[in-house]
N, C-alpha and C positions, 0 to 999 in steps of 0.2 A: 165790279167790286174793287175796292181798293186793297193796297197789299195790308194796312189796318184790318180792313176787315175781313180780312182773309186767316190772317195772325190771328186775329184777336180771336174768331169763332174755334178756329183749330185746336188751341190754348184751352178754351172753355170746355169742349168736349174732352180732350186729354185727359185721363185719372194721373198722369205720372208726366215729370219736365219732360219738355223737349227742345233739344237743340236748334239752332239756326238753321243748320244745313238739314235737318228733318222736315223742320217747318218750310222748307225751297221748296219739299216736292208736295206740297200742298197744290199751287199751281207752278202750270208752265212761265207765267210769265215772274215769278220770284227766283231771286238768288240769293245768296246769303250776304250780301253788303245789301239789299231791299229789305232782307228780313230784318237786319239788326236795325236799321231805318226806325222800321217800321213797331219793333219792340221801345225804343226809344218814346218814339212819339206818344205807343200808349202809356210807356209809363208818366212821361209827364202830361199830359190828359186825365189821368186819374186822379193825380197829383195836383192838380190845379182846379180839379172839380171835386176832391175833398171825400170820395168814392169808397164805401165800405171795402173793396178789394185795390189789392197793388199785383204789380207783376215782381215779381223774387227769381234771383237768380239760384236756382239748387246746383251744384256740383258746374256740369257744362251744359246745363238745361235751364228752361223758364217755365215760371207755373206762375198763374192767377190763381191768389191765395183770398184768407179773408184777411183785413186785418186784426191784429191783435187785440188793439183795446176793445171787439166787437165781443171777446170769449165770453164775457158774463150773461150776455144775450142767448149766446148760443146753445151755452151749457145746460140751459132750462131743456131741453130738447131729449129726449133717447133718440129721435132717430137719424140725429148727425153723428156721422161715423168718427169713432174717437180710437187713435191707433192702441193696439197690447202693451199691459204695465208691464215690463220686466222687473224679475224677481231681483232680489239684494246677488246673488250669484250669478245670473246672468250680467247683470250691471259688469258685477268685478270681472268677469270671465271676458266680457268685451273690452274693458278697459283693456284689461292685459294684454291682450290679441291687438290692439289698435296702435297700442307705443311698445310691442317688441315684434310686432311681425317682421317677417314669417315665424312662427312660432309653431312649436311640437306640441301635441296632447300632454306627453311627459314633463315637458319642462312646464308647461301651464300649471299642471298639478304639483310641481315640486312647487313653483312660486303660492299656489292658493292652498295649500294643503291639504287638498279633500281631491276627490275622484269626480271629473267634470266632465265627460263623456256624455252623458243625458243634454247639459246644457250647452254644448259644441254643438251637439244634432239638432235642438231648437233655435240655435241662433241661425245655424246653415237652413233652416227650414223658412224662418223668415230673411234668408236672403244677406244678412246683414254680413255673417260671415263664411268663408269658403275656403272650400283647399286651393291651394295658389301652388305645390309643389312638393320634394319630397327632400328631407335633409340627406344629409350625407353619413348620418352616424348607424350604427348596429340596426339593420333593417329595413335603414331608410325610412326612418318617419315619415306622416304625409304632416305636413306644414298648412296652417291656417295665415289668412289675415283679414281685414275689412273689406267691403265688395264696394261698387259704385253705389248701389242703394244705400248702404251705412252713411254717405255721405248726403243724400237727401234726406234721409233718415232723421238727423242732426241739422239741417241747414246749412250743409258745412260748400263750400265750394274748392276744397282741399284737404290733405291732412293736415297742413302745413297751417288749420285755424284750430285744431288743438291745442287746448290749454296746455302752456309752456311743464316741463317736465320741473321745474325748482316752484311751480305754481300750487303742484301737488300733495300727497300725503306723504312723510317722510318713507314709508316701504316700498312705495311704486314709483318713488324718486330714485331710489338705491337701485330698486331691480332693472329702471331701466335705463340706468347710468351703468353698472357694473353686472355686466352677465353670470358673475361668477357666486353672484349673492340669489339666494332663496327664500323667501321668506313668506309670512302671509303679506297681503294688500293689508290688513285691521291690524294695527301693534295693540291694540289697547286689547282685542279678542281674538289672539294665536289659534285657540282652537276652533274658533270661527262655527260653536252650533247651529249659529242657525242658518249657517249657509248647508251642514248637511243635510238637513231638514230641506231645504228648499231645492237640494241635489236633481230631484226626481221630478219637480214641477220646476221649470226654470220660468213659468208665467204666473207664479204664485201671486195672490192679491195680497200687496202688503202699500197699506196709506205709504203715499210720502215717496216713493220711491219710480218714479213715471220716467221714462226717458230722457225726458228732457231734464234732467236733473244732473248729466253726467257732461254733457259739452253742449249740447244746444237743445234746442225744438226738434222732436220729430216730426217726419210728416205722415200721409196716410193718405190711401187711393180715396177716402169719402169726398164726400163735397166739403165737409168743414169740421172743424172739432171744438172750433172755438178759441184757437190757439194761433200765436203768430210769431214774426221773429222778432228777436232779440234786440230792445229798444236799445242798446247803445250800436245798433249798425246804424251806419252813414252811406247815407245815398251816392251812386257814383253817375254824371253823364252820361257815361257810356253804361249801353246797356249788362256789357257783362260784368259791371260792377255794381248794380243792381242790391238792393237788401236782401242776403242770404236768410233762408230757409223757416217759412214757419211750418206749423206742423197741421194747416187747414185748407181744406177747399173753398171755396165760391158753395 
């Protein structure tokens, strides 16, 4: 067997990226300068044979995805797996956790104005967010922030491919420019109803509102959902620069 096709079958079986030095212990006879070789070659193989799937770089892993312009195919389907819509509160409650971590329970709720406990426990549930530590003030709060899945989650190979903070809405410009300000994330809706309403289900079905709406594509352990990355990525020779994250399997 070749270290292609060693790579490449490991990849396919995989639900979730894997790294180079993972993919080494595949066999004895791979190391990680063979494996990235050998990611390489398949992506442009794929690339040159015009190939409904690409390899994508997530975070410090690889995944054989579909591609994107394949979703409208796909979508006809119920039984390709399509990742959870988060609610309009969970939305905001990650945004906020992602550009001021480490962040407290309380200070999250002083910034969104509602009581956001239910949707802390559902984002930690899917993994996306985690206690990371405990502040320093009255009690010692336990502190959140985004996990390594949040970043395959998004397609993101960093935080550091979130949208620029002057890029954003002017509330969560200020909050995460100036620590000292509180306000909601919606100027235009302070009291923010229908985020109470959605307090208690943080996977509420509401059109319109899909993850990938907030910084990239999610992904999802299925084979595919129909969905891919983000047509202004550019391809990089090297493999770990690869087109970050769509959010579909093979």
């Amino acid at each position: 067997m070749s270290p292609e096709q060693i790579v490449e079958a490991t990849l396919f079986a995989s639900q979730a990226p894997l790294t180079p030095r993972e993919l080494a212990r595949a066999d004895e006879s791979l190391d990680v300068k063979r494996v990235r070789e050998a990611l390489t070659t398949l992506r442009d193989q794929y690339e040159e044979n015009e190939r409904s799937f690409q390899l994508y770089q997530l975070g410090d892993g690889f995944q054989i995805l579909t591609r994107p312009e394949f979703a409208p195919y796909l979508e006809r389907f119920d039984s390709i797996p399509r990742p959870p819509t988060l609610s309009r509160a969970a939305l905001e409650t990650l945004s906020i956790v992602a550009y001021r971590q480490p962040i407290g329970r309380i200070e999250l709720e002083e910034i969104r104005g509602v009581a956001s406990a239910s949707v802390l426990k559902t984002l930690q549930d899917w993994e996306l967010v985690s206690i990371v530590g405990r502040g320093e003030g009255l009690g010692r709060p336990l502190l959140y922030g985004t996990t390594p899945h949040f970043l395959d989650h998004f397609g993101l190979q960093s935080l550091d491919e979130l949208p620029r903070p002057e890029d954003l809405p002017i509330a969560l410009v200020r909050t995460a420019s100036d620590p000292t300000i509180r306000e909601p994330i919606d100027e235009a809706t302070p009291e923010a109803p229908e985020l109470d309403r959605d307090e208690d289900d943080a996977t509420a079905d509401e059109p319109g509102l899909a993850t990938s709406e907030i910084v990239g594509p999610p992904s999802t352990n299925g084979r595919s959902n129909g969905a891919g990355p983000p047509d202004d990525r550019t391809a990089d020779p090297d493999p770990e620069g690869a087109p970050a994250g769509p959010d579909a399997r093979i």
